[in-house]
N, C-alpha and C positions, 0 to 999 in steps of 0.2 A: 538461430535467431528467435525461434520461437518460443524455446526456453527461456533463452534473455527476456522477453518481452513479458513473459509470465510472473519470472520473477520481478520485474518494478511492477509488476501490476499488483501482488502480494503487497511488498514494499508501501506501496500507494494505499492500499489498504489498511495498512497496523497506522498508517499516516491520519489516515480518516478517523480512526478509533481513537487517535491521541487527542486529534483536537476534538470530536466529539466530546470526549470525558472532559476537554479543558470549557469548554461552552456549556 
């Protein structure tokens, strides 16, 4: 579960860098 959790936290992350770059 905690793997899970990590990884969309990753995920969540390159998320934030995309829209950052698009803003």
């Amino acid at each position: 579960e905690f793997i899970k959790y990590h990884c969309s936290k990753d995920e969540i992350n390159d998320l934030s860098k995309m829209i950052e770059r698009w803003l």
